[in-house]
N, C-alpha and C positions, 0 to 999 in steps of 0.2 A: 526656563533654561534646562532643567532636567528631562522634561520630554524633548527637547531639542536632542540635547545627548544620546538619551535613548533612541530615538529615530535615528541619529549617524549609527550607532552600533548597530542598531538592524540593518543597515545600509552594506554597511564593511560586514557584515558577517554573512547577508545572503549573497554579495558579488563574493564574498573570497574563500568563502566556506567549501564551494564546491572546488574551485582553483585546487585549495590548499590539500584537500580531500583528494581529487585527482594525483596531485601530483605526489603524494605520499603513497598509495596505493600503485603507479606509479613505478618509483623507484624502489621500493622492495621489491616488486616484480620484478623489474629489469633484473635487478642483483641475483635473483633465483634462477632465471633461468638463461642466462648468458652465456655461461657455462656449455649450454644446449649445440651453440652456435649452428652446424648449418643441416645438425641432425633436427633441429625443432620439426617435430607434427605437422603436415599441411592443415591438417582440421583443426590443430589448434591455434595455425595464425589465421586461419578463414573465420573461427569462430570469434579472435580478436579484432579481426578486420572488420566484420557486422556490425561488434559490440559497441566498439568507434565510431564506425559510420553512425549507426542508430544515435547515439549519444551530440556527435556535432552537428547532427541534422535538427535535434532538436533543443538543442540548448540556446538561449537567448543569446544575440550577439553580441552585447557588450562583457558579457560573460566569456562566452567562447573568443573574445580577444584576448581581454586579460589570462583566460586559462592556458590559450597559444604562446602571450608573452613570459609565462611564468614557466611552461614544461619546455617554451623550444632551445635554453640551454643545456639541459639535460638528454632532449633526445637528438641534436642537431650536429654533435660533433661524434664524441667519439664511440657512440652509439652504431656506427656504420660497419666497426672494428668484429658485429658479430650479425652474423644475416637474422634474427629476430629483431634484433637493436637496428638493421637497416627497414626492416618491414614497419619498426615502431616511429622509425621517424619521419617515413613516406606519410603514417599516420598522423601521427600528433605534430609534425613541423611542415607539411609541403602541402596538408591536402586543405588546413583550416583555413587559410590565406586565401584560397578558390570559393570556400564557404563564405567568406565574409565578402566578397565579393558580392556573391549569387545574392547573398542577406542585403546587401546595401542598395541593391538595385531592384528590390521589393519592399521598400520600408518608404511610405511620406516625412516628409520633413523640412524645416526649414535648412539649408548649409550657405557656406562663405560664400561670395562672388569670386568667381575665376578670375584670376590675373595671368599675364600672357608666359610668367613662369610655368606656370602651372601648367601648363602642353611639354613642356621640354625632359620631363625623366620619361613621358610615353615616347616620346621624339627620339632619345636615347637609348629609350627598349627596342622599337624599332632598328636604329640606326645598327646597333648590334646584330641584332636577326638579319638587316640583309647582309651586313658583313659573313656572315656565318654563311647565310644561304651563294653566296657570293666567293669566298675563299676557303670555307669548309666544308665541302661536296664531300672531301675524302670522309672527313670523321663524320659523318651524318650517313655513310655509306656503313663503314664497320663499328660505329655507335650510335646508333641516330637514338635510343633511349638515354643512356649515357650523357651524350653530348647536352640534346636538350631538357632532360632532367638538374645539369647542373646549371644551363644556362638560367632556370628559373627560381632554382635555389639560390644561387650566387650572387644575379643581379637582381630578375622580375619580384623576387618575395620584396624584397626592400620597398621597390618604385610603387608595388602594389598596397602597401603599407599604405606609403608616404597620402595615397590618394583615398584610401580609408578613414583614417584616420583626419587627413582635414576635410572631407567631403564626408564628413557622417551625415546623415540624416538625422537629424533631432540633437537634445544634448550630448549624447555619448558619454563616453567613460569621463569621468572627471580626472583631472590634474594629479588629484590628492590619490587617487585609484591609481592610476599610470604607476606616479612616482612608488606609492607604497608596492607593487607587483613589482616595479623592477628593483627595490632597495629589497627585498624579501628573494627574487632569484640571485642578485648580485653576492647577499650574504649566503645567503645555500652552497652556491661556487667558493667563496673566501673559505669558509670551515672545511669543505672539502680538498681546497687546496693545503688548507695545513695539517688536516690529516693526512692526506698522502704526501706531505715532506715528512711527515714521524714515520710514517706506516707504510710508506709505497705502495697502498693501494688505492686505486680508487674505482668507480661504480663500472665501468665497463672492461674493469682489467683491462685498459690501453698500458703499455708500458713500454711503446714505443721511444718516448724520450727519458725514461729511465734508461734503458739500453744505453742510450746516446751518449749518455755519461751527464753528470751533472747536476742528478734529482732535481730537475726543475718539474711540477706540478703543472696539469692541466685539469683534475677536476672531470669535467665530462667535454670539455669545448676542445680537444684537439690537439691544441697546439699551448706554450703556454704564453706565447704575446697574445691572443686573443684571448685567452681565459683570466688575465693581467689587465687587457682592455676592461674585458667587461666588469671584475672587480672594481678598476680604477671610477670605470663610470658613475658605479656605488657610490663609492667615496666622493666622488663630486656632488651629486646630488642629495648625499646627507650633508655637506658644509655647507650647500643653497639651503637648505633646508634649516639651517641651525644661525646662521648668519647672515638670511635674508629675512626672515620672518617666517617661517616654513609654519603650517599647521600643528599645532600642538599634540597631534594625535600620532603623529609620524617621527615627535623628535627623541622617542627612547628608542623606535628603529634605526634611526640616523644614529644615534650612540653606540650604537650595537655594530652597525655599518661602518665606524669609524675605529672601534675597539679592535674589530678581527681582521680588517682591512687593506693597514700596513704588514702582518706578518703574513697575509696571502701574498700578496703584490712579495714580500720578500720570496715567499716560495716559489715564483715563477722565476724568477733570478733573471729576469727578462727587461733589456736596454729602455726599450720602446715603451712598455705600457708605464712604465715607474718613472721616463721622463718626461710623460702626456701627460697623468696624476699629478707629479709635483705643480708642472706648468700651469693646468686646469684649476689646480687647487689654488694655486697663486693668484689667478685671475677670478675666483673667487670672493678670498676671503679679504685682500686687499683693497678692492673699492667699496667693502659694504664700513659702514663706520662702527659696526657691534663688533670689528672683529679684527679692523686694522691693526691697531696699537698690540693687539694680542699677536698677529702674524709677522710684525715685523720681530716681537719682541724671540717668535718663535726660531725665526729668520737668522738673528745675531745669535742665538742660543745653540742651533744645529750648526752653525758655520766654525762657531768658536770650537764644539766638540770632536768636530770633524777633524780642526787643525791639529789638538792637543792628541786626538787615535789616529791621525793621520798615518804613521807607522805601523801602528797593527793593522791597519786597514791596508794597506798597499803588500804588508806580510800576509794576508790571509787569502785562502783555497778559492773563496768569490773572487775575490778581486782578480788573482792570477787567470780564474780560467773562462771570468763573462769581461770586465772590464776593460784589464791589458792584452785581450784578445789582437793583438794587432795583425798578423794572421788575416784572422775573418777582417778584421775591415778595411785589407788591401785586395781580398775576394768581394767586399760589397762595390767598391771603388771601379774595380774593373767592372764589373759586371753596369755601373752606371755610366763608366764608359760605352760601352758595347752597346747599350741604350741609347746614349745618342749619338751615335755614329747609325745605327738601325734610325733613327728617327730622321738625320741629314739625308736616310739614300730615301725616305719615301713619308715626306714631311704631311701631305694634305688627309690622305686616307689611313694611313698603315697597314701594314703589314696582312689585317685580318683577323678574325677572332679564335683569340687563343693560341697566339701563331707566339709568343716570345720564346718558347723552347725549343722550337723548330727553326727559328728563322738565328736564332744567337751563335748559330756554327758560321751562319755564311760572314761574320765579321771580320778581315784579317786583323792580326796582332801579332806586335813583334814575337819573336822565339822568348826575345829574354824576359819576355812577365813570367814573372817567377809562380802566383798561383793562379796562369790562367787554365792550365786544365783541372786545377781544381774549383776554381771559379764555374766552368763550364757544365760542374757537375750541379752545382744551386739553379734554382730558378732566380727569376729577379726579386729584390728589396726592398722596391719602392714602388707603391700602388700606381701613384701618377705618372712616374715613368714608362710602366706596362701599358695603362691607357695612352701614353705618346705613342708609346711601339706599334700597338694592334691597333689603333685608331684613328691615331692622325691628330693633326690641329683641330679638324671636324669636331669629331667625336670628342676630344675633350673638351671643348667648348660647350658642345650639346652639353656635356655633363656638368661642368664648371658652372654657368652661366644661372642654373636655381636657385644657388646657393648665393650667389654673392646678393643680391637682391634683399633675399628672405635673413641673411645675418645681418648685412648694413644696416636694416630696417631695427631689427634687432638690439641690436648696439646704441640705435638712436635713441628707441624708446624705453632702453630696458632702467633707465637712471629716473624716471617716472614713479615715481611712488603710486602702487597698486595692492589689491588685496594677494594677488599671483605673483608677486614680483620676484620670489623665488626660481620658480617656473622658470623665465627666459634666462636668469642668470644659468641653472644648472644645465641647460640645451645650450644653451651658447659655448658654455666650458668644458660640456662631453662631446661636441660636435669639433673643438682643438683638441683633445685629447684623442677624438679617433682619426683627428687627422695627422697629426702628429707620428702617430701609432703606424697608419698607413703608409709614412713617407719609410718607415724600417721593415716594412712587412707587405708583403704581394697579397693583398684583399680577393681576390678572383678566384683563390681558391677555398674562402669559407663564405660562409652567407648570415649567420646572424649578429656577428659583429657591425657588419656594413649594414645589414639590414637595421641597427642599432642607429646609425647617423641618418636612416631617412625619417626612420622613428623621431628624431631629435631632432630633423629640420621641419617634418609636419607638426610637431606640438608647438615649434615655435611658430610655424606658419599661423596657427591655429590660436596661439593665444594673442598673435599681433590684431588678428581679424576680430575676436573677442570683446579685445581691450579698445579698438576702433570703435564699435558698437559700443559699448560702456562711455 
């Protein structure tokens, strides 16, 4: 037993030593030279450009994945906000996903058998691209790097994932590796979100939503419903982890994940990730039987405290200006109107890609909506809706159509007592959660949250195929 032990330590220490190494090395850089913005040295980012290259060229692949899943929330958002921080994330977040690629299709091994899902997120990649090639000549004209730079951040990193990750070649990362890289980046985000609620600062000096009023935290991801997302996803997959039978190696990370957790998620003061979190967590911790009796117990405990501060809570500065916002959600209202009225004039194809903010003028509406020219100034709210807009019943189906398959399957099996059976509860629960998330927040313009849910549907694809073999 103790050489057993000792073997896992060597295991976790050589995959995550260089990760953890990287990514500390890392972010004190970033911090130093940011400041720089767009005076930075050509030779100094050519000489970072090599050092990179050299390094993902030759590091092993199941390393150089986990090391892509663990730095690309740090350099994937708001790292753009300084042109070293946009050159580090071409680096460390857009170019590894082409590496692992190139890696996976020079590597023997045995992988799953293909199911006829399995065509359908390339089918979608596609379907998008001719859209684009098809309705967006203009922006391909005066951004054609631009344009399709994002198109492969936004949607193709995810889909390229997704086919990574269950088509490895040999073992691949394990469950317990995954999970541990993303409860270890989720908590990295959570501390820095609560520092920048005390401190207002955080690693890329963004302080674009301090401006905005309201100290809501973002951490380094951007925005702070996706910095909320990816917290919340933490937190899900330490309650799998601690109330499904999780590895014993992981469950002081999960503690630690669940300690710093809820006061991140408060620092984003944000609707959507903290009502994907509760939801996810619900579906959690109530069908496992270690934890039922404790979550309902928890259940009547917050409901009762709620009723009895009901009053200061409805008196206090959150509440009045995220909450009772009524305001914004007669501007999200409209604007879903507007969506499907866009949807009735061009139901099969849509609109086109990336067309919602161009095409949401041509909607009439009466004079008397009171914020609809302020409505007009947001983008859309709802992920699914924008893929109605820009793509039709087509397109969403193309995209819809993987998923139900690979969660139904899921859901079937996941009440199976197994040694993973942590595993498909905490994918299944962070796959509601970013969707959830999605239905208040337009996904198309960030890419490693979404990229988070292909993440979540290949490891469930991945452990069904597994656990079929076992």
């Amino acid at each position: 037993m103790r050489a057993l032990n000792v073997a896992r330590a060597e295991v976790v220490r050589d995959r995550l030593l260089p990760v953890v190494a990287v990514g500390m090395v890392s972010i004190a850089a970033a911090d130093s030279i940011v400041g720089m913005d767009k005076h930075v040295p050509k030779l100094l980012v050519l000489v970072l450009a090599s050092a990179g290259a050299a390094v993902l060229l030759t590091i092993e692949t199941t390393q150089l994945f986990l090391g892509w899943l663990f730095l690309a929330p740090i350099f994937q958002g708001s790292a753009s906000t300084s042109h070293l921080g946009h050159v580090l994330s071409l680096a460390l977040y857009s170019a590894p996903p082409v590496l692992l690629v190139a890696k996976h299709f020079t590597v023997d091994g045995p992988r799953p058998d293909r199911r006829w899902f399995d065509l359908l997120p390339a089918l979608y990649l596609l379907f998008l691209v001719g859209s684009l090639l098809f309705t967006g000549s203009g922006e391909i004209q005066h951004g054609a790097f631009g344009t399709l730079h994002g198109l492969w951040e936004n949607v193709a990193i995810g889909i390229v994932i997704y086919y990574v990750v269950v088509f490895w070649r040999g073992p691949g990362p394990s469950f317990v590796s995954v999970a541990r890289v993303l409860l270890l980046a989720a908590a990295l985000q959570a501390v820095m979100a609560v520092v920048e609620l005390a401190t207002q600062w955080n690693l890329w000096h963004d302080t674009r939503w301090q401006r905005a009023g309201g100290d809501r935290s973002i951490a380094t991801l951007a925005n702070p419903a996706i910095t909320g997302a990816f917290i919340g996803m933490g937190v899900v997959i330490a309650l799998a982890l601690l109330c499904w039978g999780g590895p014993l190696e992981l469950r002081r990370l999960a503690i630690c994940m669940l300690v710093i957790g809820g006061p991140a998620l408060y620092a984003t003061k944000t609707r959507g990730p903290i009502l994907g979190t509760v939801v996810a967590a619900l579906l959690v911790v109530i069908p496992s039987r270690r934890s039922r009796l404790f979550a309902l117990g928890a259940i009547a405990l917050a409901t009762l405290m709620l009723v009895v501060a009901w009053p200061h809570v409805r008196s206090s500065t959150l509440y009045q200006q995220r909450i009772a916002q009524s305001q914004n959600v007669q501007e999200r209202l409209l604007l879903q109107d507007i969506s499907f009225k866009l949807i009735e004039r061009k139901p099969v194809l849509g609109w086109g890609y990336d067309s919602f903010d161009r095409v949401k003028y041509d909607v009439p509406v009466s004079t008397g909506a009171q914020p609809y020219a302020v409505a007009l100034q947001q983008t859309s709210h709802d992920t699914f809706l924008t893929i109605l807009v820009e793509y039709g019943a087509v397109g969403f189906l193309i995209f819809l159509l993987p998923w139900i398959p690979i969660v139904a399957e899921g859901v079937r099996r996941v009440r199976t007592p197994s040694p993973d059976q942590w595993l498909p509860v905490a994918m299944l629960a962070s796959i509601a959660l970013l969707a959830i998330n999605a239905a208040t927040l337009d996904y198309r313009f960030f890419s490693f949250v979404p990229g988070l849910a292909w993440l979540a549907l290949a490891l469930l694809r991945r452990w069904l195929s597994s656990s079929a073999v076992a």
